[in-house]
Every structure is written in structure tokens, then in C-alpha cells.
C-alpha positions as CSV (number, residue, x, y, z in Angstrom):
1,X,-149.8,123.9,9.5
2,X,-149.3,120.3,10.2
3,X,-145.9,118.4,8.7
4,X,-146.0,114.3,8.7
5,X,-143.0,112.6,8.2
6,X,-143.5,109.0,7.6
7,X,-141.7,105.9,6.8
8,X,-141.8,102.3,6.5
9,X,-139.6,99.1,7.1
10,X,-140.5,96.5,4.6
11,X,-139.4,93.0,6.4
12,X,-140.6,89.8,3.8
13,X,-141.0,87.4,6.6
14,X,-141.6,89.4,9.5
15,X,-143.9,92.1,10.5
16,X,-143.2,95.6,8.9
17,X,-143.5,99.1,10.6
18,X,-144.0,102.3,10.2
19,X,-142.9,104.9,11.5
20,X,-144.0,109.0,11.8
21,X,-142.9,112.2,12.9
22,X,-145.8,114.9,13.4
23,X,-144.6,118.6,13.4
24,X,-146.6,121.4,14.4
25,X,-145.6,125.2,14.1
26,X,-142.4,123.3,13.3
27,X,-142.1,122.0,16.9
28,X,-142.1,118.1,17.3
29,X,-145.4,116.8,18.5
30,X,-145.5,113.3,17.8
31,X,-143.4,110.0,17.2
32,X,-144.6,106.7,16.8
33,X,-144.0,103.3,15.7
34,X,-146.9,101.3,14.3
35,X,-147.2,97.3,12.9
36,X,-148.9,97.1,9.9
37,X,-151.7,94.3,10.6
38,X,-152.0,93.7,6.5
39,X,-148.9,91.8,4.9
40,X,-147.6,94.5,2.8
41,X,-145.7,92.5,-0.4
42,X,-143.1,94.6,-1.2
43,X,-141.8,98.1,-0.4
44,X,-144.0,100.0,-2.4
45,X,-147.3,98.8,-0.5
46,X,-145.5,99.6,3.1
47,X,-144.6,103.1,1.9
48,X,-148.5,103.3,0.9
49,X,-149.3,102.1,4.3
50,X,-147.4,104.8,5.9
51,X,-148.7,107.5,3.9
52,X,-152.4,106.3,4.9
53,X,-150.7,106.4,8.8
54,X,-149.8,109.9,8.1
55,X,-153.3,111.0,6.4
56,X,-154.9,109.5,9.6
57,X,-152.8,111.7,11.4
58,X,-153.5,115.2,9.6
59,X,-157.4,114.3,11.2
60,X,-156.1,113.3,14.4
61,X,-153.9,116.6,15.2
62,X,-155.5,119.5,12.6
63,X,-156.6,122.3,15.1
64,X,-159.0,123.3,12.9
65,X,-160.6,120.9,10.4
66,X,-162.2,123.5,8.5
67,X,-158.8,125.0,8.0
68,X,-156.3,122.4,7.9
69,X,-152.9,122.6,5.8
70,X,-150.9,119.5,5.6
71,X,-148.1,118.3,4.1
72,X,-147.2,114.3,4.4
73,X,-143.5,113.7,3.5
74,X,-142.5,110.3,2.2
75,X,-139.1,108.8,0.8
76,X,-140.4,106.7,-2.1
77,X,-141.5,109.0,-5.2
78,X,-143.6,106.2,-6.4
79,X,-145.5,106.3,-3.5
80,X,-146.1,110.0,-3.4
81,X,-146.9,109.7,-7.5
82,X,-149.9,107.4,-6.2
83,X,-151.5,109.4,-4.0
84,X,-150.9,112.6,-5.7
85,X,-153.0,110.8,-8.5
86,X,-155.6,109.5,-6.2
87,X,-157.2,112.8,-6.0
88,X,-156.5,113.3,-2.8
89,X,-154.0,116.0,-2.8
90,X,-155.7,119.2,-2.7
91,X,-155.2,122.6,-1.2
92,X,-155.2,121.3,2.5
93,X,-153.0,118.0,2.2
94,X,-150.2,117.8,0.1
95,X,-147.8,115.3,-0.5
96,X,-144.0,115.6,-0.6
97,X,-141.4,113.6,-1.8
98,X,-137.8,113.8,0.6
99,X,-134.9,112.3,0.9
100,X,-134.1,109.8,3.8
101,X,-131.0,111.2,4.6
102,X,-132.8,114.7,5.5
103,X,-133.3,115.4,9.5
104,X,-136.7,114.4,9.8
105,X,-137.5,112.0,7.5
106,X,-134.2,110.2,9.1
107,X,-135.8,110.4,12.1
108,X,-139.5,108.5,10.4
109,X,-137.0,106.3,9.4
110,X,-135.3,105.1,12.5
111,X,-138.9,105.1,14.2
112,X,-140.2,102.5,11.7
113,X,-137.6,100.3,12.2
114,X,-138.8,97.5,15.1
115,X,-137.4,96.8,17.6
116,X,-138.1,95.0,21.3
117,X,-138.2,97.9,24.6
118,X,-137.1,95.6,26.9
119,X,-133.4,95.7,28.7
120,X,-132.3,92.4,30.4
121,X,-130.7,89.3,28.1
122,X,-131.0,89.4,24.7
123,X,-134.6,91.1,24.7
124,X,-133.0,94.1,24.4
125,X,-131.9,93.3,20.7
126,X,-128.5,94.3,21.8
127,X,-125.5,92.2,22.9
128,X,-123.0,92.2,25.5
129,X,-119.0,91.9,25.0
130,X,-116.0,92.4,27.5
131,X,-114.6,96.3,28.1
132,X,-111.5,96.3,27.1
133,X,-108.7,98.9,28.3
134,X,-106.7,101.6,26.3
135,X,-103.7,99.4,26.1
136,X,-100.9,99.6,23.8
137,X,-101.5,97.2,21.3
138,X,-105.0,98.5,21.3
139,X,-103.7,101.8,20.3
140,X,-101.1,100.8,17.9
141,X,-104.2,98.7,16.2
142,X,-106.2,101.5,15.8
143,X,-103.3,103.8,14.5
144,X,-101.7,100.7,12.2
145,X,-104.8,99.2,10.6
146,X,-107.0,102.8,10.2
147,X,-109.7,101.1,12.5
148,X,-112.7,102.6,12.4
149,X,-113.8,104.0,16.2
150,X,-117.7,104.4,17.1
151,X,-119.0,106.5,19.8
152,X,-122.1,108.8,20.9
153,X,-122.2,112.4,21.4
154,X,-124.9,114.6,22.3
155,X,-126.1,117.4,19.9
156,X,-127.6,120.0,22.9
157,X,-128.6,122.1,19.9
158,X,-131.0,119.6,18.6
159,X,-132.1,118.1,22.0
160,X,-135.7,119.0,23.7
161,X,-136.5,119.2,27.4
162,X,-138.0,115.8,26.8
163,X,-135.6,114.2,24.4
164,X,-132.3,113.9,23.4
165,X,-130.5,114.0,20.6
166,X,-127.3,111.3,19.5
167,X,-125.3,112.2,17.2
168,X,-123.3,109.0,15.6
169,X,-119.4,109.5,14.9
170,X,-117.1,107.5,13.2
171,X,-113.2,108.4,13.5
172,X,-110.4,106.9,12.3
173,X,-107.1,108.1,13.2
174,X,-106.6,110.5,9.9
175,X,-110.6,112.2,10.1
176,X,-114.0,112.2,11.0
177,X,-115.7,109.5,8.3
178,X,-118.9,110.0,9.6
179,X,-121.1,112.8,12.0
180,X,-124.1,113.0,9.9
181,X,-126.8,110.1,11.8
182,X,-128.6,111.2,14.8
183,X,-130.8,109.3,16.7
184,X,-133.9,110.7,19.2
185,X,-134.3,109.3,23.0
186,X,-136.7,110.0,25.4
187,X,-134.9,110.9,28.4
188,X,-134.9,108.9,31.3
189,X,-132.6,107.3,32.8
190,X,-130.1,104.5,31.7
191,X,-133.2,103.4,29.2
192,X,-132.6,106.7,27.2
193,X,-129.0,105.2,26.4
194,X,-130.5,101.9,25.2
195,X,-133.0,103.2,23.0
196,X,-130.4,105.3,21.5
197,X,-128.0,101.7,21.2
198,X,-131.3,100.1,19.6
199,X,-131.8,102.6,17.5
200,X,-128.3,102.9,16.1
201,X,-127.7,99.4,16.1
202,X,-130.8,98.5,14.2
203,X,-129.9,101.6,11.5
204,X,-126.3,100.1,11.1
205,X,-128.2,96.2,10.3
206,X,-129.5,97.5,7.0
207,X,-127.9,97.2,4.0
208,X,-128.7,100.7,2.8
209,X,-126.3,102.5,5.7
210,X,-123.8,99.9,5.5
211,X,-123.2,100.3,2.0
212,X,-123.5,104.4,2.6
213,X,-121.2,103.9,5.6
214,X,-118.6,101.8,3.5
215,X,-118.4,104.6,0.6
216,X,-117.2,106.9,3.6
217,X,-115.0,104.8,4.2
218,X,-116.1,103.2,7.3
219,X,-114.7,99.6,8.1
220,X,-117.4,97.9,10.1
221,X,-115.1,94.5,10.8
222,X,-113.0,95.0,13.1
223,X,-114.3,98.2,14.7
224,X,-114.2,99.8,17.9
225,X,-116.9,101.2,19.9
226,X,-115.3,103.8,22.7
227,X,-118.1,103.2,25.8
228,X,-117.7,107.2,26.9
229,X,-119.8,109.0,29.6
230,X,-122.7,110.0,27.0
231,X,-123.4,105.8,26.8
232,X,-121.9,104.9,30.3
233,X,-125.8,103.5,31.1
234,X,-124.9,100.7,28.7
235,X,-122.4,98.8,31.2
236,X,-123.5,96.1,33.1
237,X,-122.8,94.3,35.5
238,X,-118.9,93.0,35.8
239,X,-116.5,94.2,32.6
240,X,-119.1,94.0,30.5
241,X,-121.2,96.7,28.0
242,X,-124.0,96.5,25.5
243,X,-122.6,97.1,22.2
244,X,-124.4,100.0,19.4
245,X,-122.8,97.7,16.5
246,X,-124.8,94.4,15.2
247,X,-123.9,91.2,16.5
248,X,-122.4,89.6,13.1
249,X,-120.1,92.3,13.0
250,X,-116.7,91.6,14.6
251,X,-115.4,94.3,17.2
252,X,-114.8,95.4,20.4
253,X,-115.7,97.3,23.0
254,X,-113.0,100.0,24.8
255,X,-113.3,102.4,27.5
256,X,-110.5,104.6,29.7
257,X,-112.0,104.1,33.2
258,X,-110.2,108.2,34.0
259,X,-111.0,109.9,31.1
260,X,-113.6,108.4,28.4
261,X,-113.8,111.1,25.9
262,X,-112.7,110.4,22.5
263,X,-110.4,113.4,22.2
264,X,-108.3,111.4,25.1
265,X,-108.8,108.1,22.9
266,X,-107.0,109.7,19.9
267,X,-104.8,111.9,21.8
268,X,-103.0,109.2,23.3
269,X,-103.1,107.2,19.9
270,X,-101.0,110.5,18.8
271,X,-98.4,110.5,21.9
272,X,-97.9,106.9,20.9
């Protein structure tokens, strides 16, 4: 049986994308990121485009078209109502309404977003800010003014031999606001750290997770993102690192040069 997870990112004046996630014997097969060459005008018609992406796809990866079962998953009902009243949906391909925030269709999701595979400058869609150390006053910041603290973990349990798997966390001094976002890397390299960046950084950008990130509780101004030895791929050159958080958002970058785990980070927030 063949599962299609599919998304779409409707930009107005820019291109939209769509992405899709093609399980197999529920084992990841596929991942891509496509342009849609047609100027989709509103959210509605990109979905629609991404369903027709993942219909394309049942053909492309059925082992046997005379036996095919599909299932396309999509996160706008009003797209699914319009094909499952196309006629299409029959015993072989069925389509599925899910929410975004569920594992895979978060993953369709991230993969539709666009965004540019180069590293150097500002092609990288990322930018660059000073490291700054674990000083005092940084400390008593965090502790005083409940900043909110970014950082990268891996999830081995969800990771592949070819890919891995970030988890996002957001701490504050009192608790964990946030654990729940993860974000899929090829491996390879300091390039797997910066797809992972891109990836989170462009997720963060859209008003949707900002405004589900704020009802946790998350302060985006004035953050910190901890550079730890999961993301260490993202320093440059000199005292400087890319940064997973958006440009427009004020923060800063910190990293202990001895001991860059976060548990160290908050540790030494509780000695102080």
C-alpha cells in the first residue's frame, strides 16, 4: 500500500510549492519539493495542485498497477471534499483529510516550503550574527526576563541511515514550551545542519507556527539560540554562526566553547 502525504505553500507574489512524502510498507520512500508552473490564486487551488502531485505519484511508485491501494493525505478538508466528489476516489486511491501538526503531514509541510540550497552569503536564506559567551549577565537575562532558549536535538529514534531527524526545543528557565517540531536532513556533512537551519527557520517565518508558538508561550523577541554540538556545522568563519531564527526577529546567538549542551546552559543559570 502506497501513503502520499502532500502539502502546499501558497505565496501571492511569489512562486508556490509543494511538497510530498511517499510511504511504502510504511517505510519513507520519497520526499520532494516541486514549483507549481500555474499561478495558483489562493490556498485552495495550491492544495488541489498538491493533491494532483500526489495522484501522479500513486502511478509513478504502485508496484502493481493492477493492484494498487492508495491513500493521498492532505491538510485542507475543502480540498479533499473536491476530489472525493470528482469521482475519483474509489477502492484503489483514497483521499484523507489530516492534520498539519501530525508527523508526516508536518514533514509535506516543511518540504513545500521553498527555500534556496546554497551555503555561502545570504543565498543560504539564513543569516549570520556574533557568538556570544555564557557570561553573567547573559545568564541573569535568561533567568530574569523568562527568555525563551532555541536549540537542536537529534531524535535517533526517528532518524534513518540516510537522514536525520531534528527535533526543535524551546526552554525557558521554568519548562520545556515546546519539543513537538522536527525537521528531516539528509545526512552529509555540515550541509545536513543547514538544511535543518533552513528548514526551521523558514517553519518559524510563517504566521501559522508563530502564533502556535506564542500560545505556548514562546517569546520570539529577544530569544536565544544555544549553537550546541548537534548544529556546530553552522559556525563560520571568525565568532560568527548562522542563526535557525528569521532575520526580523531580534536575538542572539550563545554557545559555551567546553561544554555546549543545554543541560550545562540551564545548569549554570541554576548555580547562578
Amino acid at each position: 500500500m502506497v501513503e502520499i502525504y502532500c502539502d502546499s505553500s501558497y505565496n501571492k507574489n511569489a512562486d508556490s510549492y509543494i511538497g510530498c512524502l511517499v510511504l511504502q510498507g510504511n517505510k519513507q520512500i520519497h520526499q520532494s519539493t516541486t514549483k507549481i508552473v500555474t499561478k495558483p490564486k489562493d490556498n485552495l487551488d495550491c492544495e488541489k495542485e498538491a493533491i494532483k502531485m500526489a495522484l501522479s505519484l500513486v502511478d509513478l511508485f504502485a508496484t502493481n498497477r493492477n493492484d494498487k491501494v492508495a491513500t493521498i493525505y492532505n491538510d485542507s478538508t475543502e480540498a479533499i471534499k473536491h476530489f472525493r466528489n470528482s469521482g475519483i476516489d474509489n477502492d484503489n486511491v483514497k483521499f484523507e483529510y489530516t492534520p498539519r501538526e501530525k508527523e508526516h503531514q508536518s514533514i509535506a509541510d516543511s518540504l513545500s516550503k521553498s527555500f534556496p540550497r546554497g551555503m555561502q552569503g545570504s543565498s543560504t536564506g539564513l543569516h549570520k550574527l556574533d557568538v556570544g559567551p555564557l557570561t553573567k549577565d547573559t545568564l541573569s537575562d535568561i533567568a530574569t526576563n523568562k527568555r525563551s532558549v532555541f536549540y537542536l536535538q537529534i531524535d535517533k529514534a526517528k532518524s534513518t541511515i540516510s537522514e536525520k531527524c531534528y527535533k526543535l526545543v524551546i526552554q525557558s528557565t521554568e519548562k520545556i514550551l515546546s519539543e513537538d517540531r522536527l525537521y528531516y536532513a539528509k545526512k552529509g556533512g555540515d550541509g545536513t545542519h543547514f538544511n535543518a537551519a533552513l528548514q526551521v527557520c523558514t517553519d518559524i517565518s510563517t504566521p501559522e507556527v508563530a502564533s502556535a508558538l506564542a500560545a505556548a508561550g514562546v517569546e520570539l523577541e529577544n530569544s536565544y539560540f544555544l549553537l550546541t554540538n548537534k548544529t556546530s556545522g553552522l559556525r563560520g568563519t571568525g565568532n560568527k554562526a548562522f542563526s535557525i531564527l528569521p532575520h526580523d526577529i531580534k536575538h542572539r546567538i550563545i554557545c559555551d566553547e567546553v561544554d555546549m549542551s543545554a543541560k550545562h546552559l540551564f545548569q549554570r543559570i541554576k548555580e547562578l
